[in-house]
KOLDREN-502576 format. One record per residue (C-alpha): residue number from 1; chain; residue in three letters; x, y, z. Coordinates in nm, 3 decimals. Layout:
   num   cadena   residuo         u         v         w
   NUM        A       ala         X         Y         Z
...
END
This chain:
   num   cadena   residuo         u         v         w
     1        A       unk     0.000     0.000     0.000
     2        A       unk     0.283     0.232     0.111
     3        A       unk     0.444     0.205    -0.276
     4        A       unk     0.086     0.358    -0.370
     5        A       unk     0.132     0.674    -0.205
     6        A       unk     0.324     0.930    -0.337
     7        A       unk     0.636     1.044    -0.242
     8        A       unk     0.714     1.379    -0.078
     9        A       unk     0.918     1.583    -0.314
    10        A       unk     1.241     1.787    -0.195
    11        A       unk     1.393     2.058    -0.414
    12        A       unk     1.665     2.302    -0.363
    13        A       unk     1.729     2.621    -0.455
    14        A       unk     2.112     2.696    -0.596
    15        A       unk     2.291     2.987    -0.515
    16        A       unk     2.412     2.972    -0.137
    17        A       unk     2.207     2.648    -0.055
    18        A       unk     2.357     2.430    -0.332
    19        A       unk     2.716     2.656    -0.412
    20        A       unk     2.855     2.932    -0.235
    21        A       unk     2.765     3.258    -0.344
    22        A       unk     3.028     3.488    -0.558
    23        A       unk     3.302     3.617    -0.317
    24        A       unk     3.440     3.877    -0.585
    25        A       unk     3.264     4.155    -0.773
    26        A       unk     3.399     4.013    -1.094
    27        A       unk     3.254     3.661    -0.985
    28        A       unk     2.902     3.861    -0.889
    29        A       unk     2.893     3.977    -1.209
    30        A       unk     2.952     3.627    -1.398
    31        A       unk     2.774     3.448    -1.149
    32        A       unk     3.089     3.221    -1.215
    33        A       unk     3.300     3.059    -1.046
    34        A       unk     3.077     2.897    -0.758
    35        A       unk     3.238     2.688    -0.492
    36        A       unk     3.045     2.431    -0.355
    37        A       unk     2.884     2.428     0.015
    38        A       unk     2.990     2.218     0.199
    39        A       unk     2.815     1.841     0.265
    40        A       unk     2.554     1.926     0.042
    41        A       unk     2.568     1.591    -0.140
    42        A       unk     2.591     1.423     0.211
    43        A       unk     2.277     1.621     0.329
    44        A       unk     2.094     1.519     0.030
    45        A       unk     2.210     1.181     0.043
    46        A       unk     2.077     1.210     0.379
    47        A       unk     1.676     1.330     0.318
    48        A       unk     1.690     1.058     0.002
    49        A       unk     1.772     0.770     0.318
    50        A       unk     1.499     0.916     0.544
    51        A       unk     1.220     0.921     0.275
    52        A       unk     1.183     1.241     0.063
    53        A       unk     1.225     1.220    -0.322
    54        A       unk     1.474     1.462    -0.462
    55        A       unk     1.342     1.593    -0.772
    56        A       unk     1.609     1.893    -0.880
    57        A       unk     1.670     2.272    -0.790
    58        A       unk     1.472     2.547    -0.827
    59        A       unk     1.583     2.907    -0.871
    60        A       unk     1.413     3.231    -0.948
    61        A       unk     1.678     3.287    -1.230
    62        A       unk     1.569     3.358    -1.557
    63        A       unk     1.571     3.073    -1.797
    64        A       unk     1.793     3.157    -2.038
    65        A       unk     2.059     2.953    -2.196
    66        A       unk     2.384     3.130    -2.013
    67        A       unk     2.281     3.072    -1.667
    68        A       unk     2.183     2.718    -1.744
    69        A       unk     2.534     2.648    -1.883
    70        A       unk     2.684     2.862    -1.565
    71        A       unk     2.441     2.624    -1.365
    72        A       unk     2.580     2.270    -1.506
    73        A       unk     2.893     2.390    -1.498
    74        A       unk     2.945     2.474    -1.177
    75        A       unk     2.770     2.117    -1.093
    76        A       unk     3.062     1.941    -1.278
    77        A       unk     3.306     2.175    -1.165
    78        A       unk     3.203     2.133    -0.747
    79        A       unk     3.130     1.702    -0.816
    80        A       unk     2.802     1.797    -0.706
    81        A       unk     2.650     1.414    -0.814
    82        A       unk     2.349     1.522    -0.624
    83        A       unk     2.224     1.749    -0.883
    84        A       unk     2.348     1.550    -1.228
    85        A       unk     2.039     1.363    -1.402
    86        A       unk     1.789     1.605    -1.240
    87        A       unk     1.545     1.883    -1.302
    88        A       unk     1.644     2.254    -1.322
    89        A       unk     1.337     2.472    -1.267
    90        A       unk     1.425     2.842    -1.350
    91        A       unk     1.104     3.022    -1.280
    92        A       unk     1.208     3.391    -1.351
    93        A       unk     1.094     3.540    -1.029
    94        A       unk     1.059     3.463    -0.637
    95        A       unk     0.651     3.459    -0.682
    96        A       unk     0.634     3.186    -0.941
    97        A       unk     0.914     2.959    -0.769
    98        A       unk     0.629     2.968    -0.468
    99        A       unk     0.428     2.868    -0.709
   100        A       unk     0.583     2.592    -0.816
   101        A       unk     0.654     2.457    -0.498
   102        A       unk     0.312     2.471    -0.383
   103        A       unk     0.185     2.309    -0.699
   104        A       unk     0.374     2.029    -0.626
   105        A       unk     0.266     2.020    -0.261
   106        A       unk    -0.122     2.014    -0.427
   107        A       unk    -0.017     1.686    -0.585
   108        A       unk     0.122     1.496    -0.306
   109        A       unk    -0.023     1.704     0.026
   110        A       unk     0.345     1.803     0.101
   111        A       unk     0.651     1.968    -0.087
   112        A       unk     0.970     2.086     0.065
   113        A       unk     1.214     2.358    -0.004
   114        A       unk     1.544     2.414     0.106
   115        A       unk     1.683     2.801     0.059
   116        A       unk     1.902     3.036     0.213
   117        A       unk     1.626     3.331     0.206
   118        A       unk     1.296     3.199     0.430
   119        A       unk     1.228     3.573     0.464
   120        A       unk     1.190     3.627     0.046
   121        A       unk     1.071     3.248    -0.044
   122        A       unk     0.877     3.213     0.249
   123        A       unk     0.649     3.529     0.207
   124        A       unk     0.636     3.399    -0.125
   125        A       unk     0.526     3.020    -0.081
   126        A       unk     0.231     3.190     0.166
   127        A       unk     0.134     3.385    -0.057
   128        A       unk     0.109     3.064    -0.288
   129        A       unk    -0.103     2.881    -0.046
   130        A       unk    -0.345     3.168     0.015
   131        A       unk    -0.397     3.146    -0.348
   132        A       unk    -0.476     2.799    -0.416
   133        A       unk    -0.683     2.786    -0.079
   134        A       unk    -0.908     3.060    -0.260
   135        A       unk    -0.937     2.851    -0.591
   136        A       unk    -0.987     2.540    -0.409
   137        A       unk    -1.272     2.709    -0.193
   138        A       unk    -1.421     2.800    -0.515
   139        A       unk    -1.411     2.475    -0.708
   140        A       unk    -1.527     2.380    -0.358
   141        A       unk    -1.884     2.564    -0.434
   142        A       unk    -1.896     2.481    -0.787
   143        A       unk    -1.884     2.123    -0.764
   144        A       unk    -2.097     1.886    -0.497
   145        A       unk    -1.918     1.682    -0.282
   146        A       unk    -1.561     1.801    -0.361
   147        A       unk    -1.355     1.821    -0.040
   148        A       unk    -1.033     2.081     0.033
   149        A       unk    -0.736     1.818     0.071
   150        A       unk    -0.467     1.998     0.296
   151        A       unk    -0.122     2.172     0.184
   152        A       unk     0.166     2.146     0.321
   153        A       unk     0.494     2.317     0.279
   154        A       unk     0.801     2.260     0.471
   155        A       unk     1.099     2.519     0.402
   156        A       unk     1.430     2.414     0.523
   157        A       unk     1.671     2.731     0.601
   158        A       unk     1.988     2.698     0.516
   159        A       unk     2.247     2.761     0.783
   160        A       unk     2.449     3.081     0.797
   161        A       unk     2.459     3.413     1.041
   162        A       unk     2.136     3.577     0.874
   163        A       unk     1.917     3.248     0.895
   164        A       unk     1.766     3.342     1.235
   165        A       unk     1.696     3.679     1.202
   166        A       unk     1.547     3.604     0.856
   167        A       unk     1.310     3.403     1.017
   168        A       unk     1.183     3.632     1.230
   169        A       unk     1.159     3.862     0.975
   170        A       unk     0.905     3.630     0.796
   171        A       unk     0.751     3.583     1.109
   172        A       unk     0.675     3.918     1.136
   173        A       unk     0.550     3.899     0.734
   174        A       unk     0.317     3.634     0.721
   175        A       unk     0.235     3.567     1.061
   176        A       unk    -0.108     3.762     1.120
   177        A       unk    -0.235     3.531     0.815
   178        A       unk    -0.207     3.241     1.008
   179        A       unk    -0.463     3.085     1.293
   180        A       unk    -0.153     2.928     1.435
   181        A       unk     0.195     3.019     1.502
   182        A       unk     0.438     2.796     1.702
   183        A       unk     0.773     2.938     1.717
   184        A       unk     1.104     2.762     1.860
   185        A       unk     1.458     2.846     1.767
   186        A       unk     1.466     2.584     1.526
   187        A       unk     1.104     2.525     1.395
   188        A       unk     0.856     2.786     1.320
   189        A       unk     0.509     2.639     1.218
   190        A       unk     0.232     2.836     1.047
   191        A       unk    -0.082     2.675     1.026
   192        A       unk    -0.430     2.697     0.911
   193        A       unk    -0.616     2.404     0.894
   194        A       unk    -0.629     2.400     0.479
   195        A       unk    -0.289     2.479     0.479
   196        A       unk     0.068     2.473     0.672
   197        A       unk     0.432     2.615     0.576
   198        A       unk     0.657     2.511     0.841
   199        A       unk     0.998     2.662     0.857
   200        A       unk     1.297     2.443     0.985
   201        A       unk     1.644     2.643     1.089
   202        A       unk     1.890     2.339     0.935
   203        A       unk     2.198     2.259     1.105
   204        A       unk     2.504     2.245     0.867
   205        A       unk     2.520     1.980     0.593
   206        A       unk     2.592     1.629     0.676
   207        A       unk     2.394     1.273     0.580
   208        A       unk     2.305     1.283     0.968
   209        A       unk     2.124     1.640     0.928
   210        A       unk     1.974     1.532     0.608
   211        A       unk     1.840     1.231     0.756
   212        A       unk     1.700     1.391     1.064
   213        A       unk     1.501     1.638     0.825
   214        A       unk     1.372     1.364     0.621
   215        A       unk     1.221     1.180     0.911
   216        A       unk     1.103     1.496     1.105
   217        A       unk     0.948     1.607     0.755
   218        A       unk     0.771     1.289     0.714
   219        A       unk     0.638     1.282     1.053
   220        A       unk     0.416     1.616     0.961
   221        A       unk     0.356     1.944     1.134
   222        A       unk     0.368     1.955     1.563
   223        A       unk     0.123     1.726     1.745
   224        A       unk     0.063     2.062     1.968
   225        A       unk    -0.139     2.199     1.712
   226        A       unk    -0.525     2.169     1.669
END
């Protein structure tokens, strides 16, 4: 029964959650070279052992030729083996990378997200929600007996000197939106009963971290909230 079910999906954004960001003004401009972060491909070994499905990265990049090239060379360059044979959504803008992620938490009840900027994302991916909530609640009166299936998104914040007080910062965002808010240092939760995003504060890369995710992921949002 549990092969019927489908499989949470994990993406990950690129810049600063997959490579290092450009050190040098010369390497901002040319977006190249990126070094690699470190345990990346351990972490994502990691979620893949505990349960999620690793689909690809996302980015808000434009989808252009260059930056794919830039992209899939800096995966060969930085032995990323995570990211070879996978998808690579450019979505042009923060807004429709929500999107995205949300329409593939539609199709299996929960997607997850791992980025270096909850603050920009995360706005983002609620905004997403609020959106399909509203369509669903509409196909909801337009056709008898259709039920609102739940939406969950789970956002993984990558670890660096920012990622707590970027949290907050969405906190302070989104959080009047939600019925429910249940904040620790390492897991905020915002909940309505249609629909969740719940924030995690990620360690540093390693299989262990990855692995820990995975199975916290999979067991869903707090029991503490009703």
């Amino acid at each position: 029964m549990g092969d019927l079910e489908p499989k949470i999906p994990l993406w990950s954004d690129f810049d600063k959650t997959a490579v290092a960001g450009p050190t040098t003004l010369i390497r901002r401009m040319r977006k190249f070279p990126l070094g690699p972060m470190v345990g990346f491909n351990e972490f994502i070994d990691g979620t893949i052992n505990g349960g999620l499905d690793f689909r690809g990265v996302i980015s808000r990049r434009p989808d252009i030729a260059q930056r794919r090239r830039v992209m899939l060379r800096s995966i060969a360059d930085n032995d990323l083996r995570v990211l070879t044979d996978v998808e690579l959504v450019l979505t042009g803008n923060e807004d429709k990378k929500g999107a995205f992620v949300v329409d593939q938490a539609r199709k299996s009840g929960t997607a997850v997200l791992l980025d270096d900027k909850p603050h920009e994302v995360g706005e983002s991916l609620a905004g997403a929600l609020r959106l399909n909530h509203a369509v669903e609640r509409y196909m909801l009166s337009r056709i008898p007996g259709r039920v609102i299936t739940p939406v969950r998104v789970v956002l993984g914040a990558v670890n660096h000197r920012k990622t707590f007080d970027n949290i907050n910062e969405l906190i302070e965002k989104i959080g009047g939106g939600f019925n429910t808010v249940i904040d620790s240092r390492e897991r905020v939760t915002f909940y309505n009963p249609d629909y969740s995003l719940d924030v995690f504060h990620l360690p540093d890369y390693s299989a262990e971290a990855g692995y820990e995710f995975a199975t916290t992921v999979l067991m869903g949002t707090p029991p503490d909230i009703q």
